[in-house]
C-alpha positions as a Markdown table, in Angstrom:
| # | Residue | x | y | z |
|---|---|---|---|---|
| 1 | Unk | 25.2 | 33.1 | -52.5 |
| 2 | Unk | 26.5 | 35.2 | -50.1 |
| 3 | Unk | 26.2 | 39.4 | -50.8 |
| 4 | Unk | 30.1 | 39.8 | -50.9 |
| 5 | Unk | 30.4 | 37.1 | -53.3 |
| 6 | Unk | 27.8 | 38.9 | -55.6 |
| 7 | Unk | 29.8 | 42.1 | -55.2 |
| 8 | Unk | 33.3 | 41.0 | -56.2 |
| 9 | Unk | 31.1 | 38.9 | -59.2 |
| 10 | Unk | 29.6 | 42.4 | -60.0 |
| 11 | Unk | 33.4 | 44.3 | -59.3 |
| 12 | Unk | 34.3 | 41.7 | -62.3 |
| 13 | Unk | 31.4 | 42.6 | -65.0 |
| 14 | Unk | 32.2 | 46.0 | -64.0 |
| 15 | Unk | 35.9 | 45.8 | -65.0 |
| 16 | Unk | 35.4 | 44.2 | -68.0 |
| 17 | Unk | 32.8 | 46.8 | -69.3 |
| 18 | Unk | 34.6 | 49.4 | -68.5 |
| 19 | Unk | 37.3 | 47.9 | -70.6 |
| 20 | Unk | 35.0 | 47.4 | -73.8 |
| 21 | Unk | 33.6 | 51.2 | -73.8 |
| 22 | Unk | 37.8 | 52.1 | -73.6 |
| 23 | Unk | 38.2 | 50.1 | -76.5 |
| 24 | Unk | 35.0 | 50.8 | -78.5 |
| 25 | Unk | 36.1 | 54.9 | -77.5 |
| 26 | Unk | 39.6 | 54.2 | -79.3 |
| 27 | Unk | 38.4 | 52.3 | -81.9 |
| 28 | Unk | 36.0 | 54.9 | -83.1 |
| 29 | Unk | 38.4 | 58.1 | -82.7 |
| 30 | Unk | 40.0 | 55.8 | -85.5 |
| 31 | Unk | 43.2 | 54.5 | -83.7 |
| 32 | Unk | 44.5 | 51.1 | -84.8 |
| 33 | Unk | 42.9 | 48.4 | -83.9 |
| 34 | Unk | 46.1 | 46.3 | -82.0 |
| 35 | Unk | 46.4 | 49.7 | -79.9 |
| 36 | Unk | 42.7 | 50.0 | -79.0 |
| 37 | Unk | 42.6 | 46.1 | -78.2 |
| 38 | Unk | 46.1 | 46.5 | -75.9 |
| 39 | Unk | 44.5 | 49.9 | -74.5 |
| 40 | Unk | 41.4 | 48.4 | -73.5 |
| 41 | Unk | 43.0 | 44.8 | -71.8 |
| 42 | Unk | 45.6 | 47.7 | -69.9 |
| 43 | Unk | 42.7 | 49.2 | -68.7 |
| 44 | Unk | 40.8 | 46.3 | -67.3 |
| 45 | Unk | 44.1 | 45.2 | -65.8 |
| 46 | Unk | 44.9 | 48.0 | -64.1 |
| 47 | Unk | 41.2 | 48.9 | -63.0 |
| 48 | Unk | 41.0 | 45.4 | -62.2 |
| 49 | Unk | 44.4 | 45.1 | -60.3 |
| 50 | Unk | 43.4 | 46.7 | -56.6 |
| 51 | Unk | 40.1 | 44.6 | -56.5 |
| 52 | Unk | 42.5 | 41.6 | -57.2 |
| 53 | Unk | 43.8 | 41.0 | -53.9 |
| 54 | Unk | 40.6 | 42.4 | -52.5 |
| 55 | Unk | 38.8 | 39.8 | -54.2 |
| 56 | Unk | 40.7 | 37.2 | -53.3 |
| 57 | Unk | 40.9 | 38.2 | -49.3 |
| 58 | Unk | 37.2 | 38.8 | -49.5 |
| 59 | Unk | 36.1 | 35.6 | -51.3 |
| 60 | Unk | 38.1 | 33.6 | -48.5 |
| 61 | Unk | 36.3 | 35.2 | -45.6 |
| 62 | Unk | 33.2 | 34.6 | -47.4 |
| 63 | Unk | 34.2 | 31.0 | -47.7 |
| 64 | Unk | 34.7 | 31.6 | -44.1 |
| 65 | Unk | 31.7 | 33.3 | -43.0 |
| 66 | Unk | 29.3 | 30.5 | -45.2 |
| 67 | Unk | 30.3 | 27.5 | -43.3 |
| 68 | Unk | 30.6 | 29.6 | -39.7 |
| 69 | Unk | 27.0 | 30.3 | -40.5 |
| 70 | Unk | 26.1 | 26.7 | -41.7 |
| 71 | Unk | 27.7 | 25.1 | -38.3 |
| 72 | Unk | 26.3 | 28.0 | -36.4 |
| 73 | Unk | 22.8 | 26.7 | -37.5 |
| 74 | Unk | 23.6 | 23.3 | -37.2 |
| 75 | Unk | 24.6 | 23.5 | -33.6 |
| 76 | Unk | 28.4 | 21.8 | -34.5 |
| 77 | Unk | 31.4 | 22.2 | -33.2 |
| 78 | Unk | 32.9 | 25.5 | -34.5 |
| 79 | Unk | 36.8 | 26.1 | -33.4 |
| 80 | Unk | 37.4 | 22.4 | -34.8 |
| 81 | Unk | 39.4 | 24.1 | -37.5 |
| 82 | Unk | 41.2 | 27.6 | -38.2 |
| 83 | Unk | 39.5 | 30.9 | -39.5 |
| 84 | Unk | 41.0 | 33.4 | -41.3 |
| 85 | Unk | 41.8 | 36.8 | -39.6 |
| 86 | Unk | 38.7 | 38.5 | -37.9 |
| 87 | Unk | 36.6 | 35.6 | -38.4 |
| 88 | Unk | 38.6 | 33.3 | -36.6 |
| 89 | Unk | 38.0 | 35.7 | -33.3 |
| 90 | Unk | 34.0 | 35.5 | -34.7 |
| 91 | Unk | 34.1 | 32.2 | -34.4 |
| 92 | Unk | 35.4 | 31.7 | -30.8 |
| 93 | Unk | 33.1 | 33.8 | -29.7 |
| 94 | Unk | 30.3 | 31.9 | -31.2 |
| 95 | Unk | 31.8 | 28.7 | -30.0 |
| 96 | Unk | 31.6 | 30.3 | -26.3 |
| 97 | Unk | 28.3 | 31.3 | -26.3 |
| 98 | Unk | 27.3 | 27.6 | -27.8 |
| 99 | Unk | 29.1 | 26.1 | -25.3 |
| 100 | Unk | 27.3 | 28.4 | -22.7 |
| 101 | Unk | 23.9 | 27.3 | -24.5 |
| 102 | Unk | 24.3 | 24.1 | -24.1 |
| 103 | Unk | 25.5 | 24.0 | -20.5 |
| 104 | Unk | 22.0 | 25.5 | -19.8 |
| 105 | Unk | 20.1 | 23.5 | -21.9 |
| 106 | Unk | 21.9 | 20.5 | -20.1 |
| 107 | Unk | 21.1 | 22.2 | -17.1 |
| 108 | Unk | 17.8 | 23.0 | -17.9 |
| 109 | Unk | 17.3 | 18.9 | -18.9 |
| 110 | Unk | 18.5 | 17.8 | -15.8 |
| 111 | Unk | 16.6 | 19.6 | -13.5 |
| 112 | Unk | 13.6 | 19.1 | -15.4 |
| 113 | Unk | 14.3 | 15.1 | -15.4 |
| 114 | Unk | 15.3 | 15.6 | -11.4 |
| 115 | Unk | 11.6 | 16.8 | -11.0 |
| 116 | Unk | 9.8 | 14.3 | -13.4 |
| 117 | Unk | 11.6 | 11.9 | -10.9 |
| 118 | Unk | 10.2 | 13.8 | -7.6 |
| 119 | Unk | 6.7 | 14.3 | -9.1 |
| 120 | Unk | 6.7 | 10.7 | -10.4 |
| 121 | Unk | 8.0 | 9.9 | -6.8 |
| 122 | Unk | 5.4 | 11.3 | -4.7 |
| 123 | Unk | 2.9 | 9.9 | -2.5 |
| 124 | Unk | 0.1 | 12.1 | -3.5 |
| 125 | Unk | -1.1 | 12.8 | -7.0 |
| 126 | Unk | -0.5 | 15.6 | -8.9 |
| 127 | Unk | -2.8 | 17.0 | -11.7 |
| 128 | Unk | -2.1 | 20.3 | -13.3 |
| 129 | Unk | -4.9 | 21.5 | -16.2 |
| 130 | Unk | -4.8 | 24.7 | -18.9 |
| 131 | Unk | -6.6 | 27.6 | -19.1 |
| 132 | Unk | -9.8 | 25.5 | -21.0 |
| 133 | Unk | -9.7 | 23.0 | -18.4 |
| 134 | Unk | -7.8 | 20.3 | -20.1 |
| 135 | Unk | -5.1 | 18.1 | -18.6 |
| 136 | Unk | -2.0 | 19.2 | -19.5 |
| 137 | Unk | 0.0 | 16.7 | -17.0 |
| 138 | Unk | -0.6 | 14.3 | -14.2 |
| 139 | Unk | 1.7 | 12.0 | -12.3 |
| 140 | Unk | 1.7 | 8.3 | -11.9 |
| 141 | Unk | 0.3 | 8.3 | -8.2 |
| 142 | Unk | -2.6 | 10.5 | -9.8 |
| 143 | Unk | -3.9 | 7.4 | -12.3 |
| 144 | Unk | -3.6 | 5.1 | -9.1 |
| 145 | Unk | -5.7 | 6.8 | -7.0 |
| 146 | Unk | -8.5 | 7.1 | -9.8 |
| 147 | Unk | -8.0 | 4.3 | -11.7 |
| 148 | Unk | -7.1 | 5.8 | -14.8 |
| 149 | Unk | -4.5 | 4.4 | -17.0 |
| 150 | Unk | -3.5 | 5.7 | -20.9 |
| 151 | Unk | -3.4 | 9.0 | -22.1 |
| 152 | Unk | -4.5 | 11.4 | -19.8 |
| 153 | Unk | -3.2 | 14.4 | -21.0 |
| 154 | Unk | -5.7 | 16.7 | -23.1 |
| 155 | Unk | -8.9 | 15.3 | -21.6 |
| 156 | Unk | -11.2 | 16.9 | -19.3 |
| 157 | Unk | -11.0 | 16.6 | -15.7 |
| 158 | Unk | -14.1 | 14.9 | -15.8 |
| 159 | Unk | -12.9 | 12.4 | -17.4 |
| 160 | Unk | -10.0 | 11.6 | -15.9 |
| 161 | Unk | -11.0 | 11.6 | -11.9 |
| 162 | Unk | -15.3 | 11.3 | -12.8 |
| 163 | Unk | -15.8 | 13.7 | -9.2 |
| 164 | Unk | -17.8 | 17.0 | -9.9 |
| 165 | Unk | -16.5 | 18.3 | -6.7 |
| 166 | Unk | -12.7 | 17.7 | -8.2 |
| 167 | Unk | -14.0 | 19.9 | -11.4 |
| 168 | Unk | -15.5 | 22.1 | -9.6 |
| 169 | Unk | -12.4 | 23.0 | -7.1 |
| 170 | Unk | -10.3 | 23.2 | -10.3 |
| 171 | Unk | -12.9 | 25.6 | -11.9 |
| 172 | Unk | -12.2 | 27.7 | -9.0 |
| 173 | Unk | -8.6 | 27.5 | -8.9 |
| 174 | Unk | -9.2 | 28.7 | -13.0 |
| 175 | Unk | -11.0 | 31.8 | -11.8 |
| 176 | Unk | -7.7 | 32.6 | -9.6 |
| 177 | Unk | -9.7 | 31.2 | -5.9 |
| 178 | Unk | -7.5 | 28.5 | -3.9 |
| 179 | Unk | -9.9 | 25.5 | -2.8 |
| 180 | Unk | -9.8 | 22.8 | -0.5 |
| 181 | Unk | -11.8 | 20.4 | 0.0 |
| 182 | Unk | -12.5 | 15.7 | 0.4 |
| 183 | Unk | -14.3 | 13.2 | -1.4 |
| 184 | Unk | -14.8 | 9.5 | -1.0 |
| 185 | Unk | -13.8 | 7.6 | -3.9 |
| 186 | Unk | -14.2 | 3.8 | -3.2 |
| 187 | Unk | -12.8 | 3.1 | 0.1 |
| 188 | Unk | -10.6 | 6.3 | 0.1 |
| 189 | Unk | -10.9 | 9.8 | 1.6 |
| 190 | Unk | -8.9 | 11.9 | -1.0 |
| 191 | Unk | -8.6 | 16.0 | -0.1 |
| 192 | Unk | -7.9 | 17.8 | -2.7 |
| 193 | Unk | -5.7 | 21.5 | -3.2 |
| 194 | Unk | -6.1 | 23.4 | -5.8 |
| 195 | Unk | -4.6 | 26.5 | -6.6 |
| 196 | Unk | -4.1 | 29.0 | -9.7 |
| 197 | Unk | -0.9 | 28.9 | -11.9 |
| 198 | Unk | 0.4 | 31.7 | -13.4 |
| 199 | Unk | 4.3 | 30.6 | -14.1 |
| 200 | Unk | 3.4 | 29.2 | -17.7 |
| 201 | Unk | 1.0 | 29.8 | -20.4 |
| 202 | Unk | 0.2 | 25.7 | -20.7 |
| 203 | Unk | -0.9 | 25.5 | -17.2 |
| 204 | Unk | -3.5 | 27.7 | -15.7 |
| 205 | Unk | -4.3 | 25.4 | -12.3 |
| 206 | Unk | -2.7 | 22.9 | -10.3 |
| 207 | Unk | -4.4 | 20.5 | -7.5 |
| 208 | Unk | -3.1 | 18.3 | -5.5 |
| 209 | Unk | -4.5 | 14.6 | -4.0 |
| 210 | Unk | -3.8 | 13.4 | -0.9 |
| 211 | Unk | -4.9 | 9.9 | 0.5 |
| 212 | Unk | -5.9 | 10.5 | 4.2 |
| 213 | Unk | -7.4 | 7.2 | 4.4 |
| 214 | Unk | -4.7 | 6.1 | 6.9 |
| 215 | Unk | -5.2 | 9.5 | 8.9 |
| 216 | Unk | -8.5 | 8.9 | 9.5 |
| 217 | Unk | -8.0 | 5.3 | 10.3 |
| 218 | Unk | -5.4 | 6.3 | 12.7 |
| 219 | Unk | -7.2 | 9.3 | 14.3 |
| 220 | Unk | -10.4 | 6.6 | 14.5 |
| 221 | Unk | -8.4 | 3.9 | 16.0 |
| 222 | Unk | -6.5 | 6.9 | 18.9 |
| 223 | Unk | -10.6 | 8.2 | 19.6 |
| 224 | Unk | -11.5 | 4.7 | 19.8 |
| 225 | Unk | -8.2 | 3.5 | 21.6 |
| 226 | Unk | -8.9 | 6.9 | 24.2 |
| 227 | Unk | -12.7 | 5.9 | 24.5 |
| 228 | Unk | -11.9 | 1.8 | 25.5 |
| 229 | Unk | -8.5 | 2.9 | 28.0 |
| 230 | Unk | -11.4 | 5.4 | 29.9 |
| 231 | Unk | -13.8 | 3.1 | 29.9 |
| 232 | Unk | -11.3 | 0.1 | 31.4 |
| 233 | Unk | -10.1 | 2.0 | 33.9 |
| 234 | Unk | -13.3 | 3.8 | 34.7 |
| 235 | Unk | -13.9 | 0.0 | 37.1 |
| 236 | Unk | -11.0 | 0.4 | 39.2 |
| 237 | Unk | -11.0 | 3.8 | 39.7 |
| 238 | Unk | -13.9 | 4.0 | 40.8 |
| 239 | Unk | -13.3 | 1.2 | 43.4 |
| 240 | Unk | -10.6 | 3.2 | 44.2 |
| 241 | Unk | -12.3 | 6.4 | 44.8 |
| 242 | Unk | -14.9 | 4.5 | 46.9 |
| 243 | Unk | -12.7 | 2.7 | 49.7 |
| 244 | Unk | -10.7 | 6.0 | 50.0 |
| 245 | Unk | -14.0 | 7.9 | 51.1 |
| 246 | Unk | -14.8 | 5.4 | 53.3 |
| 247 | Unk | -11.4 | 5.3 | 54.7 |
| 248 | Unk | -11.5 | 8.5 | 55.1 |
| 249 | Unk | -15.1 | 9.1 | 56.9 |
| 250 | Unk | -13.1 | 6.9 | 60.0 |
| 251 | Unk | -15.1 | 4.7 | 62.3 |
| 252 | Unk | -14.1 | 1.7 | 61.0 |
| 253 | Unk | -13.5 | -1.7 | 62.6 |
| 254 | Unk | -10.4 | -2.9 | 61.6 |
| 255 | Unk | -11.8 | -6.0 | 59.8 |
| 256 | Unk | -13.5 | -3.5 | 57.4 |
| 257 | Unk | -10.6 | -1.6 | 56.9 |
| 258 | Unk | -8.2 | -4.5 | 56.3 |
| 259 | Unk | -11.0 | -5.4 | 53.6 |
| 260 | Unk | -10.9 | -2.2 | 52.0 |
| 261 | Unk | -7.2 | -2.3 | 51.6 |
| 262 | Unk | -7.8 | -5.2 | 49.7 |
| 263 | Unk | -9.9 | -3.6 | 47.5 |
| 264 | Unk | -7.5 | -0.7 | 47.1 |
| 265 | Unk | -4.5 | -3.1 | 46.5 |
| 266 | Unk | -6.8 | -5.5 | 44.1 |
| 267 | Unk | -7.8 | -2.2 | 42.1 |
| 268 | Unk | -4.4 | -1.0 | 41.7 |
| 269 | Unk | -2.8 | -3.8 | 41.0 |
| 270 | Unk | -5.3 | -4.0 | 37.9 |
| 271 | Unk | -4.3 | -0.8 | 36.9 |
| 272 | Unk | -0.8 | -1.6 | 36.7 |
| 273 | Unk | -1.8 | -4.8 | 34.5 |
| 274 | Unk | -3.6 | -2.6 | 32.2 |
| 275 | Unk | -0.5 | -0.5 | 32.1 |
| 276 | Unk | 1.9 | -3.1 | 31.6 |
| 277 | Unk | -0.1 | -4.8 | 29.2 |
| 278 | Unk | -0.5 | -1.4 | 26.8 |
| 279 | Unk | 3.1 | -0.8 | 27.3 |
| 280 | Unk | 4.3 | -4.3 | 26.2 |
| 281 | Unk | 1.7 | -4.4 | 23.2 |
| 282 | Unk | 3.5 | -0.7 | 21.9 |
| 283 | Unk | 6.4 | -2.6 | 22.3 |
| 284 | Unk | 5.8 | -5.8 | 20.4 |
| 285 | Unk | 4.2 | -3.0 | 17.8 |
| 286 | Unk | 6.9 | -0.9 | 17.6 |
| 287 | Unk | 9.2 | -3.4 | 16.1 |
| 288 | Unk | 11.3 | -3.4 | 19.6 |
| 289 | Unk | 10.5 | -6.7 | 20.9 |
| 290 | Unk | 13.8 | -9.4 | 20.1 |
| 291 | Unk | 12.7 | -12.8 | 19.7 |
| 292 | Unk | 15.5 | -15.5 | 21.1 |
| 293 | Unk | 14.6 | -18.5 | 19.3 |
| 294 | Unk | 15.0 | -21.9 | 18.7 |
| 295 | Unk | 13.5 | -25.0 | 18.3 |
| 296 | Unk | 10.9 | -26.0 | 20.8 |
| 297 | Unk | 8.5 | -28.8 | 21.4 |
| 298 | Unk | 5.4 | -27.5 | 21.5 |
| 299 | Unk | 3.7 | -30.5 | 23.8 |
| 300 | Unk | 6.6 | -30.2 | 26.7 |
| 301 | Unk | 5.8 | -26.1 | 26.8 |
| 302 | Unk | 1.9 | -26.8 | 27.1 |
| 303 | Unk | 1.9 | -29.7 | 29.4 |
| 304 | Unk | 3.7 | -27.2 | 31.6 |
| 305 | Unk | 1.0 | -24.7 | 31.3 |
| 306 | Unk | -1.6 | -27.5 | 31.3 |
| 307 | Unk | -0.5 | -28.1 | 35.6 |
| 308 | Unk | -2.0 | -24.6 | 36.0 |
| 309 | Unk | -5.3 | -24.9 | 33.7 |
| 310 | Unk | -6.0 | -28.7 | 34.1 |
| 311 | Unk | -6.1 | -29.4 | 30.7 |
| 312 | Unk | -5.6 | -32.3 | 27.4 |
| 313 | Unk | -2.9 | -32.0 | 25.8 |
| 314 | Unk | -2.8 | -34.0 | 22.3 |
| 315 | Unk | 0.2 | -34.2 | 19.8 |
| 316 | Unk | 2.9 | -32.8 | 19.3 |
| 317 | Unk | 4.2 | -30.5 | 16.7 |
| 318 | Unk | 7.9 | -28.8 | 16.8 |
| 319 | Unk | 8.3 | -24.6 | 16.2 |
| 320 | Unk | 11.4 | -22.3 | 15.8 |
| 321 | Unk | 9.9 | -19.7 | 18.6 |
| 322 | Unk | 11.1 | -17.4 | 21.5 |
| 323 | Unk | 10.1 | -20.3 | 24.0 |
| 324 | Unk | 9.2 | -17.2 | 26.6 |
| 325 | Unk | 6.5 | -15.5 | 24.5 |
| 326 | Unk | 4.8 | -18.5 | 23.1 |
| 327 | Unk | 4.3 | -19.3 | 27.0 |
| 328 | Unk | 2.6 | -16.1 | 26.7 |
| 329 | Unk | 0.7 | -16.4 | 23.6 |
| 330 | Unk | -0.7 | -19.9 | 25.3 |
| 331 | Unk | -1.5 | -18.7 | 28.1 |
| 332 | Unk | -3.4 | -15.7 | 26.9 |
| 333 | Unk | -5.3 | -18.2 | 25.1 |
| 334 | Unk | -5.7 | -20.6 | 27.7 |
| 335 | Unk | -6.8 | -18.1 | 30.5 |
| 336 | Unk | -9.1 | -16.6 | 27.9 |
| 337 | Unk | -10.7 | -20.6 | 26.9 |
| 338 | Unk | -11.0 | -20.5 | 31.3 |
| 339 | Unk | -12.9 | -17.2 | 31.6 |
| 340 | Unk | -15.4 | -17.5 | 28.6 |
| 341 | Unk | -15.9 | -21.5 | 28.3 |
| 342 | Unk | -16.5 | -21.7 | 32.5 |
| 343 | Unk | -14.5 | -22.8 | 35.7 |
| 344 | Unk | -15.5 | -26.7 | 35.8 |
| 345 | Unk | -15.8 | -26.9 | 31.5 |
| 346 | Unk | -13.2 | -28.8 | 30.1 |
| 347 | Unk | -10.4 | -27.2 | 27.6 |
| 348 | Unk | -8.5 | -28.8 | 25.1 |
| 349 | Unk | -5.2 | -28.4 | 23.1 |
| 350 | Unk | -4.5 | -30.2 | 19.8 |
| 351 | Unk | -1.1 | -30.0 | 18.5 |
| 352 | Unk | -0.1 | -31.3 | 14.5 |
| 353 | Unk | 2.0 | -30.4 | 12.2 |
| 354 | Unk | 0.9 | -29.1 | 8.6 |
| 355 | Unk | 2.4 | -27.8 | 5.7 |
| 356 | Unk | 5.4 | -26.7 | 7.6 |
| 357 | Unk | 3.8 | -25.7 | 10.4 |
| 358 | Unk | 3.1 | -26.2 | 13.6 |
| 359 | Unk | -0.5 | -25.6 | 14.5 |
| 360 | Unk | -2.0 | -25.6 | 17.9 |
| 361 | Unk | -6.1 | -25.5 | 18.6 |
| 362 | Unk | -7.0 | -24.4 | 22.1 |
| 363 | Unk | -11.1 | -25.0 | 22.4 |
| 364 | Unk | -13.5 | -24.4 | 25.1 |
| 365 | Unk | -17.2 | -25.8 | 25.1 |
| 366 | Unk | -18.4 | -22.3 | 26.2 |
| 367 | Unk | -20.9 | -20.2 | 24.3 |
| 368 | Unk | -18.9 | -19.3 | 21.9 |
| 369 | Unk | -18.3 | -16.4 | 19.7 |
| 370 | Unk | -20.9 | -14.1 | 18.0 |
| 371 | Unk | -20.4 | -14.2 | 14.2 |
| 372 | Unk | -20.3 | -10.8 | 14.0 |
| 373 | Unk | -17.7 | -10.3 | 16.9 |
| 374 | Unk | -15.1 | -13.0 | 15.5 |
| 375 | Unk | -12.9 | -10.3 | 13.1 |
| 376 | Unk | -13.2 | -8.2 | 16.7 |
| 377 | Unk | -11.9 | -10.6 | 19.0 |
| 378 | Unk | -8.4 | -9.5 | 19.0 |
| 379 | Unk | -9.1 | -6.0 | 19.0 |
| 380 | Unk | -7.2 | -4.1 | 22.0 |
| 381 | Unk | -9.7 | -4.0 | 25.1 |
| 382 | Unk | -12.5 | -5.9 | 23.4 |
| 383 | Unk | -14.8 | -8.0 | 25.2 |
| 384 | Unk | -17.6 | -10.0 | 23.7 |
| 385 | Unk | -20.2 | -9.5 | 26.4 |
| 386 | Unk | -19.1 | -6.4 | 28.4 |
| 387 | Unk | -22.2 | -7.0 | 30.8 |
| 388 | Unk | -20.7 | -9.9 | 32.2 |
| 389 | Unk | -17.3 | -7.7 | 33.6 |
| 390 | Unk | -14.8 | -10.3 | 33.0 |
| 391 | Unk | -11.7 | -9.2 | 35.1 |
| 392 | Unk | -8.8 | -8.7 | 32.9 |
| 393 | Unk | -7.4 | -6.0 | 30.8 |
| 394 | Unk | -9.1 | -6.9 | 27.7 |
| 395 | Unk | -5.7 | -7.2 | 26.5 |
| 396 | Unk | -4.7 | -10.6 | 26.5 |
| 397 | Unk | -6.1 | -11.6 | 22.7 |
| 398 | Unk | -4.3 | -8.1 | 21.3 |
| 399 | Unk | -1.1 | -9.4 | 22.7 |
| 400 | Unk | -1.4 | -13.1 | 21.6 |
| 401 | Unk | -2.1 | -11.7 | 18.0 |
| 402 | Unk | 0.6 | -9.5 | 17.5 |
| 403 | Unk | 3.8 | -12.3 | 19.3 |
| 404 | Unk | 2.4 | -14.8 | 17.0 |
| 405 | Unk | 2.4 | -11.8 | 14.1 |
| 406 | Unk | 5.8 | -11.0 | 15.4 |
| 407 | Unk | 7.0 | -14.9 | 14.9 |
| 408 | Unk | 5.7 | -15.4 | 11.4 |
| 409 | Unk | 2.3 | -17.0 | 12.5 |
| 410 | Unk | -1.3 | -16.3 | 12.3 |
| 411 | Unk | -3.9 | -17.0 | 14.5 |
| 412 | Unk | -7.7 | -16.8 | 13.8 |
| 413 | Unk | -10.9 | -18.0 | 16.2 |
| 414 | Unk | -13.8 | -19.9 | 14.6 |
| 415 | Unk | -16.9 | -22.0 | 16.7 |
| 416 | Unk | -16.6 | -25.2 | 16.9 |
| 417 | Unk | -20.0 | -27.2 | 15.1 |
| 418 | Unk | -20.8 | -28.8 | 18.4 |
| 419 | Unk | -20.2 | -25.4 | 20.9 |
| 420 | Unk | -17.8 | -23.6 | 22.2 |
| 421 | Unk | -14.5 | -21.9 | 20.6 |
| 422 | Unk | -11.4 | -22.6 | 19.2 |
| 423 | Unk | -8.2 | -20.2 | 19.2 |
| 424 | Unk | -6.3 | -21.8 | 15.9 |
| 425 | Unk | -2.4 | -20.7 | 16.2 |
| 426 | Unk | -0.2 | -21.3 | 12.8 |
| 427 | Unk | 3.7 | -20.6 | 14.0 |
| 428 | Unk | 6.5 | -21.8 | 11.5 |
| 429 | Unk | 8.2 | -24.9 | 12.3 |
| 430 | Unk | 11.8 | -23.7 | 11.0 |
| 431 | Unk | 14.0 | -21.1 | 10.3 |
């Protein structure tokens, strides 16, 4: 009950023994009993009179003041309804500052589901720990990377990403030290950042995991892609370098110097094949090249290729191509089956059609290809047998792959049972 209730209840008691002593006082200073009776009811009217209306005004703001404070714990609407007096101007102000509560608390919920959604979003994983060590949250990309999946939160590091280096970096970060540092889990290189948290009592360290198994990949294939360009065009260069020394020492006859020209003008223009044939394969990478195609017959575009290479052409199989670069990807294939397979050995061409495709085999009846070289052979600037200095850029398989890539195609080499190679090219036989 609330206290001014109990003091107009007490106000009441009051009044009505005040009015009995009155009474009891008459009655024993002997005056008539009707007169002490009428006496004593005056007197608890009129000492009961001015806490009449005061009673009244009071028990309605107590009414008041009970269900303000019951809504006011209840978080419900307040001004839904009209107060009385002083209260009413109470009660607006406790509706603003509820309203101004939850504004932030909305506030507060939003931004804290905007960042569930970032965290949740990233591409590295997240793992944030208390001051014992135990999890206290991780994101999704965290349990991907590791493997995990369940519960993660409360359980030790340990368990979670199984890596004493990861515990130990996070054992740092708990002693207030920032770490860095990588580990190898499966076929991943993960580095790892862990810092100290102070912002909140629930989490003492944060570290976060990020996959740099494509940098390294990437930084491999640039070293590896800077180590083959130097050595290619070590060869000419060199040729270069030679003929202009002699040129310049004079004294030459001029059917030496004519020669040597040659040689400059053959070097160079391998050069610029090596250039043109790295800038078109960043092209065709890149996502720039436009394919115009339509529907071609694959025998017609080969026996035209076949005038140059002297070779059998049998089939036929239709393809929707760029007519232009698969006369590239063929002949890339065929001068490759002419270099490796030998100038007076035979090369064929089979052309069928298969599940909706249109396959062509080129073969040679050359050596054929190393076991261990064939998931190599369309590397950019690889060469089975580098002794044997094949001319070309060592380009030609690269840029085959990546047009019939580019077309919806695969292509794969395999050695044929009875010697030799064969190029097999898969390119889609509609739109």
């Amino acid at each position: 009950m609330h206290p001014l209730r109990l003091l107009l209840y007490g106000s009441l008691v009051l009044a009505g023994a005040v009015a009995w002593l009155l009474a009891s006082a008459l009655l024993k200073a002997e005056v008539p009993p009707s007169g002490a009776i009428f006496l004593g009811v005056a007197s608890f009217l009129v000492f009961l009179l001015p806490w009449t209306g005061v009673f009244l005004w009071a028990l309605r703001r107590a009414s008041d003041l009970d269900e303000l404070i019951d809504r006011t714990r209840k978080g419900a609407t307040i001004t839904d309804r009209t107060y009385h007096a002083e209260v009413d101007d109470l009660a607006r102000a406790i509706e603003e500052l509820r309203m101004t509560h939850v504004r932030h608390r909305q506030s507060l919920e939003a931004h804290r589901a905007a960042m569930d959604e970032i965290v949740a979003a990233l591409g590295e994983g997240l793992l944030a720990v208390t001051p014992e060590g135990r999890v206290s949250f991780a994101n999704r990309r965290l349990g991907e990377m590791f493997g995990v999946s369940g519960g993660i939160v409360g359980r030790s590091v340990l368990e979670v990403v199984r890596k004493q280096s990861v515990a130990e970096a996070l054992e740092k970060a708990l002693h207030g030290e920032t770490s860095t540092d990588r580990v190898t889990y499966g076929d991943r290189q993960i580095e790892i950042r862990a810092v100290p948290a102070v912002a909140s009592p629930d989490i003492a360290a944060v570290a976060l995991f990020i996959d740099v198994t494509r940098i390294e990949r990437l930084q491999r294939i640039r070293r590896d892609f800077l180590e083959d360009f130097s050595h290619e065009v070590r060869t000419p260069l060199a040729g270069l370098k030679s003929a202009a020394e002699t040129l310049e020492q004079g004294g030459l006859t001029r059917d030496y110097e004519q020669q040597l020209r040659h040689v400059m003008q053959r070097q160079i223009g391998r050069i610029e094949r090596l250039v043109s044939g790295l800038s078109e394969l960043n092209q065709i990478e890149s996502g720039q090249l436009v394919l115009q195609r339509r529907e071609v017959h694959l025998r017609d575009l080969l026996l035209e290729l076949s005038e140059d290479f002297g070779n059998r052409v049998e089939g036929d199989a239709v393809a929707f191509i760029d007519p232009a670069r698969a006369q590239q990807i063929f002949t890339n294939l065929l001068d490759n089956a002419r270099k490796h397979g030998g100038k007076d050995c035979p090369i064929s061409v089979e052309l069928a059609a298969e599940n909706g495709e249109a396959v062509v085999r080129v073969s040679d009846e050359g050596p054929g290809i190393p076991p261990h070289e064939l998931e190599r052979i369309f590397n950019r600037f690889y060469r089975v047998d580098r002794s044997r200095s094949q001319p070309g850029t060592g380009l030609g398989l690269a840029i085959a792959k990546h047009l019939v890539v580019a077309h919806g195609g695969s292509i794969r080499a395999y050695n044929r049972p009875t010697g030799g190679a064969t190029f097999e090219v898969r390119l889609p036989a509609g739109p």
